[in-house]
Every structure is written in C-alpha cells, then in structure tokens.
C-alpha positions as CSV (number, residue, x, y, z in Angstrom):
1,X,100.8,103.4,103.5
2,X,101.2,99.8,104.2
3,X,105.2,100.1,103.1
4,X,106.1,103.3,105.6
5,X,108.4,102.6,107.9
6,X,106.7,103.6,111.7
7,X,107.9,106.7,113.3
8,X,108.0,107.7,117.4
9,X,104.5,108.6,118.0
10,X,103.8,105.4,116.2
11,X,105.5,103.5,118.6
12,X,104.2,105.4,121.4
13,X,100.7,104.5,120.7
14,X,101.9,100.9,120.3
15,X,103.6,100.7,123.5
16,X,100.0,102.6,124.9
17,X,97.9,99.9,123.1
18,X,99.7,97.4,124.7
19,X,99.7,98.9,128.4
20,X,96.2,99.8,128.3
21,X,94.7,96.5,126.7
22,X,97.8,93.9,128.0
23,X,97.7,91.4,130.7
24,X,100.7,88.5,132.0
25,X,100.4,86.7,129.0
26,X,100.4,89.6,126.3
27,X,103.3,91.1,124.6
28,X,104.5,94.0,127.3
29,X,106.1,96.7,124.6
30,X,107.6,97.3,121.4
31,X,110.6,95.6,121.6
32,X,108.7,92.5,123.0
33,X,106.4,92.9,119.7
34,X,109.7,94.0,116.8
35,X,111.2,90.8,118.2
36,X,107.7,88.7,117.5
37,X,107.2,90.7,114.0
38,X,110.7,89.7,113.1
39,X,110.2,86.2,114.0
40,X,106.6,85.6,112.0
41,X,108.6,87.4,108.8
42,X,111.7,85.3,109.0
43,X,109.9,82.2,109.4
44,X,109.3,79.0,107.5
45,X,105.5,80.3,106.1
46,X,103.5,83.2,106.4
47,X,101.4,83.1,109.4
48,X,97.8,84.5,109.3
49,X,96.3,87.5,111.2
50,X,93.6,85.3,112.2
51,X,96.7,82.9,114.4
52,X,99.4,86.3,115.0
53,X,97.2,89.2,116.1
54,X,95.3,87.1,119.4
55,X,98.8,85.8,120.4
56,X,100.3,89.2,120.9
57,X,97.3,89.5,123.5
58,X,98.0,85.6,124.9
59,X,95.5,84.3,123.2
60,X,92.4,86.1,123.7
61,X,91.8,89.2,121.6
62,X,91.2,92.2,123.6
63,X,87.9,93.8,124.1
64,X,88.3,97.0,122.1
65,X,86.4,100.2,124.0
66,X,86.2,101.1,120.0
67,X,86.6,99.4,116.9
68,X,88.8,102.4,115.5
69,X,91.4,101.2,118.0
70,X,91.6,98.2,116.9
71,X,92.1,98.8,113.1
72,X,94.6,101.3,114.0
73,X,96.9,99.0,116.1
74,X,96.3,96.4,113.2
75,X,97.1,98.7,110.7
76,X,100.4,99.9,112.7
77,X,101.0,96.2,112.8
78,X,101.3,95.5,109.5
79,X,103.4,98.1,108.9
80,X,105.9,96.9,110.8
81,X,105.8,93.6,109.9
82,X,106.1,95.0,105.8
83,X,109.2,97.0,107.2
84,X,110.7,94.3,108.8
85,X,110.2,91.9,106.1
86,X,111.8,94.3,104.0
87,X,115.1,95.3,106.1
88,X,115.4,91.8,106.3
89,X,114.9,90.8,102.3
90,X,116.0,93.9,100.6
91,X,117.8,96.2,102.6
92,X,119.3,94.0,105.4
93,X,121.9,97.4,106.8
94,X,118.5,99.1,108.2
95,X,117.7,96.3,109.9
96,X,117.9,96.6,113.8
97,X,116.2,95.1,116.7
98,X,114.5,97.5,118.4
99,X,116.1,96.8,122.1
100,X,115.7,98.2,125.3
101,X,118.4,100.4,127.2
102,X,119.0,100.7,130.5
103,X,121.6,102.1,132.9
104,X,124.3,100.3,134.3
105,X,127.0,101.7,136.7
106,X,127.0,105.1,134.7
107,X,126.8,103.2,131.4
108,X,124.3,102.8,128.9
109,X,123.8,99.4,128.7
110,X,121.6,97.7,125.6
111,X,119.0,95.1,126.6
112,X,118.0,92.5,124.5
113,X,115.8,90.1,126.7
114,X,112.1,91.3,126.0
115,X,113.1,91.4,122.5
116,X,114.3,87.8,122.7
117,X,110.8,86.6,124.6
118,X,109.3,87.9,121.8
119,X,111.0,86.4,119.0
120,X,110.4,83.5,120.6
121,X,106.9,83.7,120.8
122,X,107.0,84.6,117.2
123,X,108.6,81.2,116.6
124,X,106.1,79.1,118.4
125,X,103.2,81.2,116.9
126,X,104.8,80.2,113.3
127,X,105.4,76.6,114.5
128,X,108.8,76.1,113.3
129,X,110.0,72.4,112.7
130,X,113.3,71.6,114.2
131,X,116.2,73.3,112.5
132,X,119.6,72.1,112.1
133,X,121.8,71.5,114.8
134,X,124.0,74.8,114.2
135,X,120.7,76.8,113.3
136,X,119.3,75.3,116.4
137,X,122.3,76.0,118.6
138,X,121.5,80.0,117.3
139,X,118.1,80.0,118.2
140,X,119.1,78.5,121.7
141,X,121.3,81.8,122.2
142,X,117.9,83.9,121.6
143,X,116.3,81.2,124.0
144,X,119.2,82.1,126.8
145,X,118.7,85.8,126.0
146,X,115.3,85.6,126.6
147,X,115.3,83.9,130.4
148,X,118.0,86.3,131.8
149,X,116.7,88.3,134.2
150,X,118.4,91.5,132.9
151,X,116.3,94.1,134.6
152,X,118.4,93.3,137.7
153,X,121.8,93.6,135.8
154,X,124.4,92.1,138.4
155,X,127.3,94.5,139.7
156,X,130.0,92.6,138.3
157,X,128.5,91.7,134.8
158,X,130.9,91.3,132.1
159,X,129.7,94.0,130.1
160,X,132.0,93.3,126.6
161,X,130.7,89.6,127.1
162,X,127.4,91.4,127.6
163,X,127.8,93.6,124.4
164,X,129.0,90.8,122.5
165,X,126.3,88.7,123.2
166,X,123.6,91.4,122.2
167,X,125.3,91.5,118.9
168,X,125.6,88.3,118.3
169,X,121.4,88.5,118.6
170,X,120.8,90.9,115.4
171,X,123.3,88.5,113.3
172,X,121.2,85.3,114.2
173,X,118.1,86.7,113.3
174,X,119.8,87.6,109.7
175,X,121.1,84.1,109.7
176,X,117.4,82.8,110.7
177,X,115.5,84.5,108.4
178,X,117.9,83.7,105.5
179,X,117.8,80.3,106.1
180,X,114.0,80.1,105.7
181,X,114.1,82.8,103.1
182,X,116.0,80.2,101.2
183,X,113.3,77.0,102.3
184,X,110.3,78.8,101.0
C-alpha cells in the first residue's frame, strides 16, 4: 500500500485537505506539495515526519475535526513521497512534476510556479548546505520560477522561452536529486 502510485480521487482529497485545513503559510495544492515531496526525497538526508508534515501546514499542525483525517492525509503523504522517490531512483521516465495549467491566449499554457514554491520549501525544510556553484545556479532557476507571478501571464510573453524554461525545471530536479543521491 505504501508503494502505489496515487490516483485522481487521491489527489482530490489532497487538494480538499489542504483547502479546508490551509492558511497563508501552508502548502495551497498538490503541485505546491509534489514539488515539496520531490524536494525532501532528492535531498541530502531523509527528513523526519516529525520536521516535514507541520511545515506543509506553516508550521503548526492543523487541528484535525477527526483523527481519521489526519492518518489518511499522512498515509496519502507517504505514498507520494515512496513514488517519487522511486521515479526519481528507479524509474526516472515516469517522473513528472505535477504542474499547473492554465490558459493563455487560446493556448494551454503549463505552470510551474507553485510547484517551484514548493520545492523550495522542501529545500529549506531539509536544510541543504550550499551546493556547488553550477548546482547552485540550477536551484536559482527553481528560485526564479517560484517568484514569477504567473497567474497574471503577460500578453506578450514569450511562450517557447516560457516552455523552455518549464522544461528546463523537471531536468534540474533529476540533476538535484542525483547529485545528492550520489552524497549519501
């Protein structure tokens, strides 16, 4: 059970669980959470429950109406994280970021930015050290990805520069999580 991959109406009572119990400072959706799931299994150690489950709620753990809530979301949790780490060790084709889409112009456009936020949270979470400067220069795309305000796409954006840039995201996070896959 702890190996199956999630399915929609998994998702769906993620993205609920996270609506319903969420605040400012919580992780908003899925993508937001893949991208902080993919972060804690690429990094340098494994971080515990006890530090990774109150950050996705800013901190402070949310005050369940029912303790059956709660294991479920934990146990949808971890197997995500056991799929990601997976993709990302095993079987690194299956691995994509779950983005956002959006419309743009009569265009489906791909979103990256919440994902992005949340990898990043995933990387303060696990504490990385400093990485090297062309590892560091990768993460600082993510960290550009992530403060874009790309609910508001702008009229005239670029959007093979945009496109590009999107997949230039999934191939750093392979390139991350290698790297430390090869520290530990």
């Amino acid at each position: 059970m702890q190996n199956q991959h999630l399915g929609p109406t998994d998702f769906e009572l993620i993205e609920d669980t996270l609506l319903k119990y969420g605040d400012d400072h919580s992780v908003l959706n899925s993508s937001e959470l893949d991208g902080y799931f993919t972060a804690l299994v690429s990094g340098p150690v494994q971080v515990d429950i006890a530090e990774w489950f109150p950050a996705i709620w800013g901190g402070q753990n949310p005050d369940w109406e029912n303790p059956d809530e709660c294991k479920q979301f934990i146990e949808l949790s971890v197997r995500h994280m056991n799929t990601l780490a997976t993709q990302l060790t095993l079987n690194t084709q299956a691995f994509k970021p779950r983005f956002e889409q959006t419309e743009h112009f009569g265009r489906t456009l791909t979103l990256a930015e919440e994902w992005c936020f949340g990898y990043l949270r995933g990387v303060a979470v696990g504490n990385w050290p400093e990485l090297s400067a062309p590892l560091a220069a990768k993460l600082q795309a993510l960290t550009f990805c992530a403060e874009q305000d790309n609910f508001e796409l702008r009229a005239d954006l670029d959007v093979e520069q945009h496109r590009q840039r999107v997949e230039a995201i999934e191939q750093t996070a392979h390139a991350l999580h290698d790297y430390w896959l090869a520290q530990r």
